[in-house]
N, C-alpha and C positions, 0 to 999 in steps of 0.2 A: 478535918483534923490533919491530915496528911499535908494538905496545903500551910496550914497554920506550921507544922513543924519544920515546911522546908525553909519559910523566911526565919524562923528562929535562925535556922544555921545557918542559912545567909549573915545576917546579920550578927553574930556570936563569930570575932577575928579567930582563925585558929592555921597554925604552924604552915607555913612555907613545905614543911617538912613532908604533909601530909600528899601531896601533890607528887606526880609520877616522874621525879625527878632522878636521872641517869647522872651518873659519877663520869667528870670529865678530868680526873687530874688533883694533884691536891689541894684540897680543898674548894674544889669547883665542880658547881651541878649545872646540868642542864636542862633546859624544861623543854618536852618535844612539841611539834606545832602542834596547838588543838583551843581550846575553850574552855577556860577555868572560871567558875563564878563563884564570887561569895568575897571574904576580906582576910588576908594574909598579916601573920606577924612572922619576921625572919629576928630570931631570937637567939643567936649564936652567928659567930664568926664564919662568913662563905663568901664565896665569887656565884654569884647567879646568873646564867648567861640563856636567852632564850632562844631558840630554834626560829626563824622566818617562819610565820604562820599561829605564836603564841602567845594567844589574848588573856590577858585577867581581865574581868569585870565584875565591879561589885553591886550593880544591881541596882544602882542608885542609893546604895547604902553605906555610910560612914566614909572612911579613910579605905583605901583599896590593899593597900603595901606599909606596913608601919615595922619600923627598924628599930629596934634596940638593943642592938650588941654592936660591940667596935670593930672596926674589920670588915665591913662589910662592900660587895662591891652589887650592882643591878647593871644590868646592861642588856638591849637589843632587846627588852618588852612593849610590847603592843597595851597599853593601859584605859581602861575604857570607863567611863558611868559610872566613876564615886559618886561619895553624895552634892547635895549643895548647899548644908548648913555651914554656914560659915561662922558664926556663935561657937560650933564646937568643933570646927577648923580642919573641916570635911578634906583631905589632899588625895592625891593620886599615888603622892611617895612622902609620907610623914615623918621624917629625922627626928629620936628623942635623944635627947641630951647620951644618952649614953654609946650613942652612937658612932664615936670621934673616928676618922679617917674614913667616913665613908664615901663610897665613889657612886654615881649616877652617870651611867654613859650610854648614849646612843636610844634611849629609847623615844617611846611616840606617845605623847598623853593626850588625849580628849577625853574632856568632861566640864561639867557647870561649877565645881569649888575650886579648893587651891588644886594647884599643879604640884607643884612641890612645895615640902615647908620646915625648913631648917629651923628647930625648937633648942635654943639655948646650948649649941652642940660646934665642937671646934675639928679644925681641920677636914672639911668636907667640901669635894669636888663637884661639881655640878656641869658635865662635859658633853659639848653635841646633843642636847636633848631637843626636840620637838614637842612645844608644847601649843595645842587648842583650845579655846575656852569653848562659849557658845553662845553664839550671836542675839539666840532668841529669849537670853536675859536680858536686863537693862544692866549697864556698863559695874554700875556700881552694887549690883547685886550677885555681880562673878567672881570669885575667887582671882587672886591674884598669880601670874603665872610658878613665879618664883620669889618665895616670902624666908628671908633673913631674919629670926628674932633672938638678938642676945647672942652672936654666934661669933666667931673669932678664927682669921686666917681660911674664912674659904674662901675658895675658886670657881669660879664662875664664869665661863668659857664657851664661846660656838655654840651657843645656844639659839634658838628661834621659838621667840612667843607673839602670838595673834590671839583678838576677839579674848584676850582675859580681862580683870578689871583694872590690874598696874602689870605692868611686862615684869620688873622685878621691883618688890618693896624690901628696903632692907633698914629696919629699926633696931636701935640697941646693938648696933652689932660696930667691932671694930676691924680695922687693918684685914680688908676682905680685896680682893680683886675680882672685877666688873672687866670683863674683855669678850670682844671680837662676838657681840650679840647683837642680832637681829629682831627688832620690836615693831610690831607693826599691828595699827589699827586698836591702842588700846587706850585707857586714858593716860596716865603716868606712864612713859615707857622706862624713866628708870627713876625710882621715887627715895629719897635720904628724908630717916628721922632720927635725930641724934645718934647719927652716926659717924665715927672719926676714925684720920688715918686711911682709908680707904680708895684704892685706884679703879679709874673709868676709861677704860683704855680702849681704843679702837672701832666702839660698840655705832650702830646706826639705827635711828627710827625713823617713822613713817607713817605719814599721816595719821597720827595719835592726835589724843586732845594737847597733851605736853610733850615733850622731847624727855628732857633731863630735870626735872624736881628735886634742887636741893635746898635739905631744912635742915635748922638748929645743928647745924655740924661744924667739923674744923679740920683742918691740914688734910684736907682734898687731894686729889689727882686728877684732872678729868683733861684728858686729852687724847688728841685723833680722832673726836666723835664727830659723827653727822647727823643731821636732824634734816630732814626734807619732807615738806609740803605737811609737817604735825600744824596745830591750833594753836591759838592762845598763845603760846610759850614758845620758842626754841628753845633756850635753857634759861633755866628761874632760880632763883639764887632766892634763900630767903634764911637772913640770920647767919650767914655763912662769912666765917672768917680762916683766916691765915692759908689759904687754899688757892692753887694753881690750877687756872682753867687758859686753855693754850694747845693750838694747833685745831679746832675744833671748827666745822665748816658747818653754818646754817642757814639756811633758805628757803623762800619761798612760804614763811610761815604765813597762816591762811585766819582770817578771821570764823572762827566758828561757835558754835553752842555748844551747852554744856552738860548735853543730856538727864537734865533737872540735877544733876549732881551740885549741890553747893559750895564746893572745896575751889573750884572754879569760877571766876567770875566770867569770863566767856566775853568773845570779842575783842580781844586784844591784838594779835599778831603780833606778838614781838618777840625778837629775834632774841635779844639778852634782855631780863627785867629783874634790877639788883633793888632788893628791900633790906634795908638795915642790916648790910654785910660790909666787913669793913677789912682791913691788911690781907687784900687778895691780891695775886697778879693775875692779869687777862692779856694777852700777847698772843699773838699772830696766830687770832680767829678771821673767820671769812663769816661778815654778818652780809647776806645779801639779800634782796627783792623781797622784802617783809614789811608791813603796815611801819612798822615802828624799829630801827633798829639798835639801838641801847634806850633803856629806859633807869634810873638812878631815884631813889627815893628814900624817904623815911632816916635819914643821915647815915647813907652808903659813900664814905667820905675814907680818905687815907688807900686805894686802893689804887696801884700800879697797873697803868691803861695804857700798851703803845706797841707798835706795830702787828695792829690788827688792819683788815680792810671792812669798810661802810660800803656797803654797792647798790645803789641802784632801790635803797630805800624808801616807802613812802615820805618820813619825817627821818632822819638819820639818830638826830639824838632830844631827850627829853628830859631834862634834868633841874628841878626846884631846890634851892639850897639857899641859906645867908653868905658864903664864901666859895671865892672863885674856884673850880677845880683846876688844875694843872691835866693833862693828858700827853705828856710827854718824861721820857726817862733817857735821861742823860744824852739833849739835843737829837733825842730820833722819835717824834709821834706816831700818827695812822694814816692811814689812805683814806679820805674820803671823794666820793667818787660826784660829789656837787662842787667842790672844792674850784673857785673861780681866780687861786692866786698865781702866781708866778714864780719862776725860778732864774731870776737873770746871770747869778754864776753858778748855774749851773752843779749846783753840790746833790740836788737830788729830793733838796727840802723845800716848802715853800718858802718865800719872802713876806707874807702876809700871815699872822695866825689865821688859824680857823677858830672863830666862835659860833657855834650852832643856836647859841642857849641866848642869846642877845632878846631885847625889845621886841624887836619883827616875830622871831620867835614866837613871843607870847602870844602876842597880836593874835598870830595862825592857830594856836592852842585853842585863844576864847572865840576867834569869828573864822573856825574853819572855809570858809565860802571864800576868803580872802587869800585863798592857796590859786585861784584863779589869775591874780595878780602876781603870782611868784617870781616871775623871769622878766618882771615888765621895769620899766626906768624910776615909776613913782617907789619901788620896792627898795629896787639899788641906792636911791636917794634916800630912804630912810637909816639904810647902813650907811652909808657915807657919814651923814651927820651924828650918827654914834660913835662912829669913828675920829670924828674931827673935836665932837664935845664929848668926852667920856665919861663925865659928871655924869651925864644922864643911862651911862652902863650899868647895869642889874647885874650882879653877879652869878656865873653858870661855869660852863665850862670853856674851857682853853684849850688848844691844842699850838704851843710856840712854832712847833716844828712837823707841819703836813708833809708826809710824803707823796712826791710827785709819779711812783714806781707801784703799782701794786705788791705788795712783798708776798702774798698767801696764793701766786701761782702755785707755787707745789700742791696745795692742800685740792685743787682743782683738778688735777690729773691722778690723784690717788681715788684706788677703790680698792671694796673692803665689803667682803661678805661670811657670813656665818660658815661652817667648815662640815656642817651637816648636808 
């Protein structure tokens, strides 16, 4: 019986208050270092700040920390073994709507559901947090590290998420800032569902299954991010219009699997892969040493493509359409780094377009094996003669004016780590 009543309490969330909390200041408690078990509501306006050494854990039960008063600040907790029903959206630090301005800083969360879960609530900080999932779930059965839903004007900063199911998913929600976060090891490191207005600034992943996942959104920001040695994806564009993607360095994307998750089709490596997103500009990205480096589909058409660099790609570009595209804006294209033309005066462009999307192309599409002939004379003589008879050009992509310079030096000597 005794045991039967302890889990009740466990499991019945009750007052922050209740816990041996010392007055540091107005309106500021502090919790000393020790061992709290069971499930917290902070239900009134505070600054909560926890001593080095002080754990909540809920026992593997519910939500750990659930906020709903405005004014609220957490900061410097130890957060341990919430639940992992994600049905009823089990978090570490649960935001409800009534919660607006509150702050999350510095703390450490391990556990199997969400991490944090911003619910329908505006003006909320999310700064320097550590967060863990747990490995010995399967990907898609983890809470996600940091979940946006329906939320407006938050900040999202110097954060670090590993081993969750998305580093941050953020749905429903608008004009939010995404900065200076480290994602690593997860599937989606930063995932958009119709969500607009909203900036991606500075942030890097790491060997994820995807990098950047954006859906059904508009007037984007995503720029200064890096994606290094993630799967499938560097950044996936899908449905995405009127949106700046720019200064953004990815490489080395890796063909991988998809941990039965089906949202993924798996094996990809590509560096950019635009499905039916149309009046973007994409300028001076670094797509490097990836299976595939732009890929265009599905009538990803009307979209501002030029001085970005291709490096050292297996296929550089992939593009099926009935009309030619243009890849240049106002006489300055891209670096591509197979690029065989010349520059006799000298101006820094080539003399020759680059066409990737040609004949030969396809050729390589349908009889892979034929990448073996790549650099050989019978290859060169096939461009030649598309060149000489244009009748027989397929329409694809253009590039008037290749740059002979790589322009995305800079983006090579920058680095950029989470602040935690």
């Amino acid at each position: 019986m005794l045991l039967l009543l302890a889990g009740a309490v466990l499991a019945d969330p009750r007052p922050i208050t209740e816990l041996p909390l010392e007055p540091a200041g107005d309106g500021q408690w502090l919790l000393p270092a020790g061992e709290y078990a069971g499930q917290f509501v902070i239900d009134q306006p505070m600054h909560l700040r926890c001593e080095a050494g002080a754990t909540l854990d809920a026992q593997g039960q519910g939500s750990l920390v659930t906020i709903g008063a405005p004014g609220v600040t957490v900061e410097g907790c130890d957060l341990r073994n919430w639940g992992r029903d994600l049905t009823t959206m089990d978090a570490a630090i649960f935001i409800q709507p009534k919660a607006t301005g509150a702050v999350i800083r510095g703390n450490r969360l391990q556990g199997p559901g969400f991490g944090i879960w911003l619910d329908h609530v505006n003006d909320v900080q999310v700064l320097d947090n550590q967060v863990q999932g747990d490995p010995s779930i399967r990907t898609q059965d983890r809470g996600n590290g940091i979940h946006l839903y329906f939320s407006k004007d938050a900040r999202v900063s110097g954060n670090h998420v590993w081993h969750t199911r998305d580093g941050i998913y953020i749905d429903a929600s608008t004009h939010c800032t995404i900065e200076r976060n480290l994602f690593e090891e997860v599937r989606y490191a930063v995932h958009f569902m119709w969500s607009n207005g909203t900036r991606v600034i500075g942030n890097r992943t790491r060997r994820s299954r995807t990098g950047y996942a954006l859906m059904q959104s508009h007037h984007l920001t995503v720029t200064g991010n890096r994606s290094e040695q993630d799967q499938n994806y560097g950044i996936l564009m899908n449905y995405i219009t009127y949106s700046t993607i720019a200064d953004n360095l990815v490489s080395d994307v890796q063909r991988g699997d998809t941990g039965g998750d089906s949202m993924i089709s798996g094996g990809e490596s590509k560096a950019l892969f635009i499905y039916n997103s149309l009046f973007n500009t994409i300028e001076h990205n670094h797509f490097a040493r990836s299976g595939l480096g732009i890929h265009l589909t599905a009538g990803s058409e009307d979209n501002r493509i030029a001085g970005n660099a291709f490096i050292g790609n297996q296929q550089q570009v992939k593009y099926i359409a009935t009309r030619t595209q243009e890849w240049s804006v106002d006489g300055r294209g891209n670096y591509w780094s197979d690029y065989l033309g010349w520059d006799r005066n000298d101006d820094g462009l080539g003399d020759v377009a680059y066409e990737p999307n040609d004949n030969v192309d396809r050729l390589l599409w349908t009889y892979p094996q034929v990448r073996l002939l790549m650099n050989s004379p019978s290859i060169e003589l096939l461009r030649w003669v598309q060149r000489a008879f244009p009748v027989l050009k397929s329409p694809g992509v253009e590039d008037s004016h290749p740059l002979m310079q790589l322009p995305t030096g800079d983006l090579l000597t920058q680095d950029q780590e989470p602040t935690t």
